[in-house]
N, C-alpha and C positions, 0 to 999 in steps of 0.2 A: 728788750732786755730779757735775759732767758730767766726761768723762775730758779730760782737759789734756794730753799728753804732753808728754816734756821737749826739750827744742831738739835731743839728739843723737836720740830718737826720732824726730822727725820728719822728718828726714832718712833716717831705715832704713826708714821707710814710704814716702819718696816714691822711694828708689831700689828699694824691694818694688814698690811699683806700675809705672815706666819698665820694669824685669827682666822682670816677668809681661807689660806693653804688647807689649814687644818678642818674647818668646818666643812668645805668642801673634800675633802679626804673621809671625815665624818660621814655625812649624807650617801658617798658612794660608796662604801662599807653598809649601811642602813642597807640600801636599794639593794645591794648582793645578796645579802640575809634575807631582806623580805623576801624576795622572789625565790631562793630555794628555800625557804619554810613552805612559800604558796607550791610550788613547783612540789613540793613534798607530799602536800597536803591536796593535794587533785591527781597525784598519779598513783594511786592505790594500786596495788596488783591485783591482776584477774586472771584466774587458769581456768582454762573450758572445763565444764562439767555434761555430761550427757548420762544417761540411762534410761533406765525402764519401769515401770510401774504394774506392778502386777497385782491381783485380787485372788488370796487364796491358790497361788501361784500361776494362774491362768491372766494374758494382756487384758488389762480394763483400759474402758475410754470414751470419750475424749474427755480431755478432762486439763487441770493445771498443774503445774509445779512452782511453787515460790518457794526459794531461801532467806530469809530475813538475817540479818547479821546480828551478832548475839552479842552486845554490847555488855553484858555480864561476865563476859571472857574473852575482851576484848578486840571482837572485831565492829567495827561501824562501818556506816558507806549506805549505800541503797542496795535495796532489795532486786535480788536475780527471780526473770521467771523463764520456765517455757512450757509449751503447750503440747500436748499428747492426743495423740489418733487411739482410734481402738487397738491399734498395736501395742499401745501403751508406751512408746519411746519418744525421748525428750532432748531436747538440748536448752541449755542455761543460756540466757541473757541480760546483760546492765547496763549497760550504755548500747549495744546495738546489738539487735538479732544474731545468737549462737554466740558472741563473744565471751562469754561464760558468766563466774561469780568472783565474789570476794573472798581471796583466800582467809582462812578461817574457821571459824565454827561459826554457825545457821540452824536456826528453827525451819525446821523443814512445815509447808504446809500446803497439803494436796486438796484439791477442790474439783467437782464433776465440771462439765463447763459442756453447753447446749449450743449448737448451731442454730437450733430452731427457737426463736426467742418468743415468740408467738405461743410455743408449745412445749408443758415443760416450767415456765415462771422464770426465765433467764433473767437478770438484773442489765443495765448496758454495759455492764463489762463483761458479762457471759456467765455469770457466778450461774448456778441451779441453788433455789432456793427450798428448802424443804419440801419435798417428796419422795417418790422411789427414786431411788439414785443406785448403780452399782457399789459407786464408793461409800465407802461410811463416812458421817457427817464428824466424826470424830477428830478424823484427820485434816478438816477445815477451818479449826477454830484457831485462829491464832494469839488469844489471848492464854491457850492453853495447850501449844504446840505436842504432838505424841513425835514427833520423830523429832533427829537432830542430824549432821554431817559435817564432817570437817570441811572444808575445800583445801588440799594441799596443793604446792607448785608445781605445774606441771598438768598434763591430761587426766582426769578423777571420771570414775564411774560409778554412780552414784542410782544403784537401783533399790526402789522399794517395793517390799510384798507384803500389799496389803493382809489385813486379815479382818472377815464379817464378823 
């Protein structure tokens, strides 16, 4: 005998079915939203940055370059660095080698940086720890950053000259 339900049933299934239509209409609007918030919120933009570093206008080196994003004007994200030859020229990286920075404004902060760890008082990241250094130790501090740079869209050149 086939199932018949009775008249108040058939109403508690057709409001079971609009409930579930809607809920699941619900949920799949959710999941679209979360993923471009997330989707938002992981593809920050990055424009190459490269330049040069100079001492009193003459190449110093080898040495670092970190941008910190400057969450006071806001930009957030992780920190770009790259690293300098005695030529003193640099390219940005955040996610992967030469890729650049976070477009923005950045506390710039420059540091000597030693091959010879041995000789010298290099840290294992390569930092030079107080001694003669070409760079001035000033420009290291980054609780108390002396330079600043925007990153705008696009290719940025972004050279600094020092000064003893």
């Amino acid at each position: 005998m086939p199932f018949d339900p009775m008249p108040g049933d058939r109403v508690r299934l057709m409001n079971h079915h609009f409930s579930a239509s809607r809920q699941s209409r619900s949920v799949r609007i959710c999941l679209l939203l979360g993923i471009g918030v997330l989707s938002a919120c992981s593809s920050s933009e990055i424009a190459p940055v490269s330049g040069r570093v100079t001492l009193n206008g003459e190449p110093v080196g080898p040495g670092t370059v970190m941008f910190m994003p400057d969450s006071k004007r806001g930009t957030k994200g992780k920190a770009a660095t790259g690293h300098f030859g005695e030529d003193g020229t640099y390219q940005l990286g955040t996610h992967k080698e030469d890729d650049g920075a976070l477009i923005g404004h950045h506390k710039v902060i420059i540091r000597p940086r030693s091959d010879d760890d041995a000789e010298g008082g290099a840290d294992a990241e390569g930092f030079v720890h107080p001694r003669e250094t070409s760079i001035p130790l000033k420009y290291g501090n980054p609780r108390v950053p002396e330079l600043e740079f925007e990153v705008q869209p696009g290719a940025n050149q972004a050279d600094f000259d020092l000064s003893s």
